[in-house]
C-alpha positions in Angstrom: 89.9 76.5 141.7 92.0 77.8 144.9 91.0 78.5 148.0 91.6 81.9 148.8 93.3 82.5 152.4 92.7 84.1 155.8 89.5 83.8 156.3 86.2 81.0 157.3 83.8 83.5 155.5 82.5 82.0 152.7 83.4 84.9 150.4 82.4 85.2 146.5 82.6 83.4 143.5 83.3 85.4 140.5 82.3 84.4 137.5 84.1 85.9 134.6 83.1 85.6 130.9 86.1 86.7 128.9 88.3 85.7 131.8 91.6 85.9 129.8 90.8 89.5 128.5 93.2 92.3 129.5 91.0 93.6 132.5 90.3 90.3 133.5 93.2 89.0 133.7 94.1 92.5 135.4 91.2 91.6 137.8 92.7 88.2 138.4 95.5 89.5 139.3 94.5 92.2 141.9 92.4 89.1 143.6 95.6 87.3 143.9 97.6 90.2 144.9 95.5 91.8 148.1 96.3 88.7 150.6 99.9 89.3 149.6 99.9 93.1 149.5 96.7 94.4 150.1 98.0 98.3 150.3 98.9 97.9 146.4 94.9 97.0 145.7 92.4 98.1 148.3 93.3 101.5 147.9 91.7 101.6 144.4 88.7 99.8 145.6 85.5 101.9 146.3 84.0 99.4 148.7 86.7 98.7 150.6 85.2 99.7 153.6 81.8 98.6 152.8 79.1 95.2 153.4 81.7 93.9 156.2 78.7 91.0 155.8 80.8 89.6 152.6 83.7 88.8 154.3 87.4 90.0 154.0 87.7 91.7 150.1 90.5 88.7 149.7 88.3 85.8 150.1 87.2 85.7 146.5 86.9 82.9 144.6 87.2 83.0 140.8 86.1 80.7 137.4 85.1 82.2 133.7 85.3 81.1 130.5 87.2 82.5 127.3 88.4 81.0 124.0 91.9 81.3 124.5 93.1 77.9 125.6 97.2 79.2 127.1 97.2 79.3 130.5 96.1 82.5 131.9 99.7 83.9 133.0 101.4 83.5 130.1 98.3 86.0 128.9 99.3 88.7 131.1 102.6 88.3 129.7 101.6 88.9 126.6 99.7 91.7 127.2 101.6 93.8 128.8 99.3 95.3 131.0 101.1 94.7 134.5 104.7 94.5 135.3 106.5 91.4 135.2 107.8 91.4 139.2 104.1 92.3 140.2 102.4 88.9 138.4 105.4 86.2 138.3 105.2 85.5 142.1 101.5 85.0 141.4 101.4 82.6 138.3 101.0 79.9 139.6 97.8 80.9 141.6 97.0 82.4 137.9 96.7 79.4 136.4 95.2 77.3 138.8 91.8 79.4 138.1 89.5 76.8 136.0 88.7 78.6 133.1 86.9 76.8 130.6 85.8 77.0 127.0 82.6 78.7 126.1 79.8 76.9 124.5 80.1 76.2 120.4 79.1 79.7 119.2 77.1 77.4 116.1 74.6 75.6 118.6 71.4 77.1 119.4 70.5 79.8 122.2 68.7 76.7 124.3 71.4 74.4 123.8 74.4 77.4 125.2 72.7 78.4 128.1 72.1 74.8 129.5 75.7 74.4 128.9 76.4 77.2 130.7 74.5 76.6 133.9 75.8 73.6 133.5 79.8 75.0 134.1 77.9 77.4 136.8 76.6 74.6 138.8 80.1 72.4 138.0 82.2 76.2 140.2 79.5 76.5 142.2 80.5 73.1 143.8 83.9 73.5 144.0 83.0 76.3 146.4 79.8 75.4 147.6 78.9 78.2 150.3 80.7 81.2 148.0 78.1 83.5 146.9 78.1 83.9 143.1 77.9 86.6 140.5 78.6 87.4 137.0 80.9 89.7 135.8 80.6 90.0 131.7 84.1 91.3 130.4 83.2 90.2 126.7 84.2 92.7 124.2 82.1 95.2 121.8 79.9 93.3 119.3 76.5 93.8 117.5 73.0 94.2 119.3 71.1 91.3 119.6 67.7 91.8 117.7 64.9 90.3 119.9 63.5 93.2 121.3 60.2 91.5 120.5 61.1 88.4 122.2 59.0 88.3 126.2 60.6 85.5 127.4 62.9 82.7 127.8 61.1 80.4 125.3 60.8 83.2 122.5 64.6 83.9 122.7 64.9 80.1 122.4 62.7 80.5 118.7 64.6 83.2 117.6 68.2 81.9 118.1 69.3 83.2 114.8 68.7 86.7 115.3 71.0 86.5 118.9 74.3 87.5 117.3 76.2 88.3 120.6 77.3 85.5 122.8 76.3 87.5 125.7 73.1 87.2 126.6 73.6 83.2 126.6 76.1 83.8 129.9 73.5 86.1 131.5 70.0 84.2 131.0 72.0 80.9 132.5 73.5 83.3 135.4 70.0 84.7 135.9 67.7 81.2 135.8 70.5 80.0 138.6 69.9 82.6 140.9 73.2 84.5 139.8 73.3 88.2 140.0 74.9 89.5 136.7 77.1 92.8 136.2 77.6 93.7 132.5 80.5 95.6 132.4 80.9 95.5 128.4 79.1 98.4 125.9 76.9 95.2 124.9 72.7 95.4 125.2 71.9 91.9 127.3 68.9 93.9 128.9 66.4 92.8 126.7 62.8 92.5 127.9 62.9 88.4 128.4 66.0 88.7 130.9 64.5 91.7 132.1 61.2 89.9 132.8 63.3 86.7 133.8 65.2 88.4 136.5 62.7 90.4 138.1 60.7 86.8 138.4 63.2 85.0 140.2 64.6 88.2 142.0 68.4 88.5 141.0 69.7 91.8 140.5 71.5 93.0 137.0 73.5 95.8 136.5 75.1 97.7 133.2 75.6 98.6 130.6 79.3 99.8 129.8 81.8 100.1 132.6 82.5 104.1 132.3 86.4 104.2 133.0 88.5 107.1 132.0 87.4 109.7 129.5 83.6 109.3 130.2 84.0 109.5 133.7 86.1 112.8 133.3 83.4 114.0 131.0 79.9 113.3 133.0 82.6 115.0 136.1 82.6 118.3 133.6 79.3 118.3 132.3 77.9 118.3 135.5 80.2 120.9 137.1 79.4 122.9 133.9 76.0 122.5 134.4 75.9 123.5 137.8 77.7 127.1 137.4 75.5 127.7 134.3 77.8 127.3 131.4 76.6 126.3 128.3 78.2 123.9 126.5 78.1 124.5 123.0 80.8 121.5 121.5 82.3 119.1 122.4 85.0 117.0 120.5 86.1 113.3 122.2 89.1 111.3 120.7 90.0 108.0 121.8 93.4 106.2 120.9 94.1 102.9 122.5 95.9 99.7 120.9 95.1 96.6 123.0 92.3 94.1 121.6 89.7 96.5 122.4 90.7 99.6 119.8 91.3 96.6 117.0 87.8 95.4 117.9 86.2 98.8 118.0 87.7 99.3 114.6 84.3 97.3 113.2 81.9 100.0 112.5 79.0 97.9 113.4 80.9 96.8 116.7 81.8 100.1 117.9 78.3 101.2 117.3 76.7 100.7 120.5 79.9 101.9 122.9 80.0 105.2 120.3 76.6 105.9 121.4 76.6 104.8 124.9 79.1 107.7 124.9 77.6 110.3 123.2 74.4 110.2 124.4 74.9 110.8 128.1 76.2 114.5 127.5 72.6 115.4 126.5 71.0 113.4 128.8 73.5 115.3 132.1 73.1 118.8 130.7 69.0 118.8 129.7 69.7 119.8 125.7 71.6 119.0 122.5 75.2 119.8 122.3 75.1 121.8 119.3 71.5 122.6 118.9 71.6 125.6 117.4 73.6 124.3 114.4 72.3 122.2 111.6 75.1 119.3 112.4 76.1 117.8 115.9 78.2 119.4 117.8 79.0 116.6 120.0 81.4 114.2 118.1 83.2 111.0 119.6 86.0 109.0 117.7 87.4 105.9 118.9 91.2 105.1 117.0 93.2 102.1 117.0 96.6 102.8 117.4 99.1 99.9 118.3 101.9 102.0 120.1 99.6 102.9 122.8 98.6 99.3 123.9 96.5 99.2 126.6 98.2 103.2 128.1 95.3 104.6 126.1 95.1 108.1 125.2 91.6 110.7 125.1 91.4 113.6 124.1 88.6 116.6 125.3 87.6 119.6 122.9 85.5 121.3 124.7 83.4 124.9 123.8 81.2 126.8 126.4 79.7 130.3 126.3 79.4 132.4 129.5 77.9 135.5 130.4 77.1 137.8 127.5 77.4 134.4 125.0 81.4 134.7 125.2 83.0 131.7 124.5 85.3 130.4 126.4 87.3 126.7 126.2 89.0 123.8 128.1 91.2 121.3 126.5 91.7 117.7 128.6 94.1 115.4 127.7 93.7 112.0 129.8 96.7 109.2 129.4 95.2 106.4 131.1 95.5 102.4 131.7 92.4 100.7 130.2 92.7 97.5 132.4 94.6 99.1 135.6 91.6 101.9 135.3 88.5 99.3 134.6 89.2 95.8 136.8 89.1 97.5 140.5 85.4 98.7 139.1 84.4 95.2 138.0 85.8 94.0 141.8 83.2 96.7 143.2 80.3 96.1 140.9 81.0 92.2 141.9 80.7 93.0 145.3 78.0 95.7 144.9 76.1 93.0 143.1 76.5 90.0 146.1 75.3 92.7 148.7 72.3 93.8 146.5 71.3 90.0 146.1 71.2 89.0 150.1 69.4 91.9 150.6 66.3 91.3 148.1 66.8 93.5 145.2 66.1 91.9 141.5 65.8 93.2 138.2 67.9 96.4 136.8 69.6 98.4 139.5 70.2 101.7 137.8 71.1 103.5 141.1 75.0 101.9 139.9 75.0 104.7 137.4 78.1 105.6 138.3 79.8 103.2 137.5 78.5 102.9 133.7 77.8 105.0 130.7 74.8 103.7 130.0 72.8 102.4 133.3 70.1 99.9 133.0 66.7 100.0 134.5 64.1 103.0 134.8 65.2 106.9 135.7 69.3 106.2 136.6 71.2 108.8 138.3 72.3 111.2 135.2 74.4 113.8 136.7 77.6 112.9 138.9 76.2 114.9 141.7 73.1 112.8 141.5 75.0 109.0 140.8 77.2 109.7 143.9 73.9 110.3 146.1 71.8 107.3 144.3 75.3 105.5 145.9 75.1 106.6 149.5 71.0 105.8 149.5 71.8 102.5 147.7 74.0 101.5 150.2 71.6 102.9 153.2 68.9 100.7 151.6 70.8 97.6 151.7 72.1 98.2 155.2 68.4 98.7 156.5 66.9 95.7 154.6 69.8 93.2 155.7 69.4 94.9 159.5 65.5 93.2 159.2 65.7 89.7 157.4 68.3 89.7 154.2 66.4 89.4 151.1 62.8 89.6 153.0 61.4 91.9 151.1 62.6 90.8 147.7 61.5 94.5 146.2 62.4 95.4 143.1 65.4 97.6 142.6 64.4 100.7 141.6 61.6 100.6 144.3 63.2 102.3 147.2 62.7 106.0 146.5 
């Protein structure tokens, strides 16, 4: 693990989980990049400006895990994602991240997160003063069914029925005292780390980082909303050919992101798209299709009636870059996440709605007039409790309103 440079600030330790995926890596890079050239990376960065208490945005330290034992450059090559003059001059810097192998995906839930804090404890002393956070990049998989499970010791009894690896990464993260950002369409908010991190008071935040299409469609819902349009269909296609569209291919896998997709249009506009037919109306379709890599493609189909009932339509195409469009937001979330720690916040945080599709905790922001205020009060609340004593009042984080 490197030192980043410039700066005596402690800074943060990132702690990626998938940490040779396509947005990781993608991440990785941009971390390397902004003490070289920080106009090619800050820009994109929505807290730029913000928490000048966390130090210069370069002095980031980062460690993960992932099963992929080549060194982490020669993954970017392969992928494709960023051109090769932007992350040659960096590989070496790449590689010199420690990026270990996850736990054996056949021992019991116990036995991976004690592993796992294990490796936590072994970054954390690499970079002793660094504040730390998790940042879960893992891809699309089935729910974990232990929904009946209270706590930490019942999860332990039922390893069997925990089928994602997951929610291993996040209890260990959370019984450190490591705020956790889940960033993949994956449920780990189940009620024993729920009940876990509001008892030791760390902050979590997901599910489902909402990137390109999603974004563009809780922007029109709400806009539609607002000038009293009703939306009477609407028809989402995704093509994309990295390892995500091949995952997504798994019905079971894709599950939870289809629905983490389709569900927010209700919940922006206050009814059923399509409710006065007798099928949906609202239809999302995620394709694998290799020539698009990760330069993904979507697709809006979109119906609404105006006065008199006369319909009326608008047609969006978005060609987007998975990784380039999804690592700046993990970097935000990461830092969002360090500031909400220090200042006393624990448990779900849904007032970072806008940043996913489907937001954790009780009443999150649902329209994008609504996630850009929950935002500004967020960050108001922060600034006043860290103006007192940081983390003195150690409130919950849905308890400022």
């Amino acid at each position: 693990m490197t030192d980043p440079k410039g700066s005596d600030s402690p800074g943060m330790l990132i702690m990626i989980v998938g940490a040779k995926g396509a947005v990781a890596a993608t991440l990785a890079a941009a971390v390397k990049a902004i003490g070289l050239q920080p106009e090619i990376v800050l820009p994109s960065l929505t807290t730029a400006e913000k928490f000048a208490f966390l130090g210069p945005v370069a002095n980031i330290h980062l460690a993960g895990w992932d099963l992929d034992s080549r060194p982490l450059s020669q993954r970017i090559g392969a992928q494709g994602v960023l051109p090769v003059d932007l992350w040659r001059p960096l590989a070496d810097e790449l590689d010199a991240i420690t990026i270990l192998p996850p736990p054996d995906a056949a021992w019991d839930f116990g036995a991976q997160v004690e592993r796992l804090a294990q490796d936590m404890d072994d970054f954390r002393q690499s970079c002793p003063d660094a504040r730390p956070v998790l940042v879960n990049l893992l891809p699309a998989c089935v729910d974990p069914d232990v929904s009946d499970c209270p706590g930490y010791a019942d999860l332990c009894a039922a390893s069997e029925r925990i089928g994602s690896p997951d929610l291993a990464y996040a209890m260990a993260a959370v019984r450190q005292g490591i705020p956790v950002v889940n960033f993949s369409p994956n449920r780990i908010e189940v009620p024993a780390l729920v009940a876990e991190a509001e008892a030791l008071q760390v902050p979590i935040c997901g599910r489902d980082g909402k990137t390109g299409q999603t974004f563009f469609k809780v922007v029109l819902a709400s806009a539609l909303k607002a000038r009293g349009l009703y939306v009477d269909g609407w028809y989402s296609l995704n093509i994309l050919g990295n390892a995500d569209g091949r995952n997504l291919m798994d019905p079971e896998r894709a599950a939870g992101k289809v629905s983490n997709k389709t569900h927010l249009l209700d919940d922006i506009l206050g009814y059923p798209v399509g409710e006065r037919y007798d099928a949906p109306a609202h239809t999302v379709r995620i394709d694998y299709y290799p020539p698009r890599g990760d330069a993904k493609e979507a697709w809006d189909v979109i119906d609404f009636q105006g006065l008199f009932g006369l319909p009326m339509g608008l047609r969006l195409n978005l060609q987007g870059r998975d990784s380039i469009l999804a690592a700046p937001m993990a970097l935000d979330l990461a830092r969002w996440m360090t500031a909400l720690h220090l200042a006393g916040f624990s448990g779900p945080v849904p007032h970072l709605g806008f940043f996913f599709k489907k937001p954790v905790g009780e009443n999150p922001p649902q329209s994008f007039q609504a996630q850009l205020a929950a935002l500004e009060r967020l960050e108001r609340e922060v600034e006043t409790r860290l103006g007192k004593k940081p983390g003195s009042e150690g409130s919950r984080g849905q308890g400022f309103e």
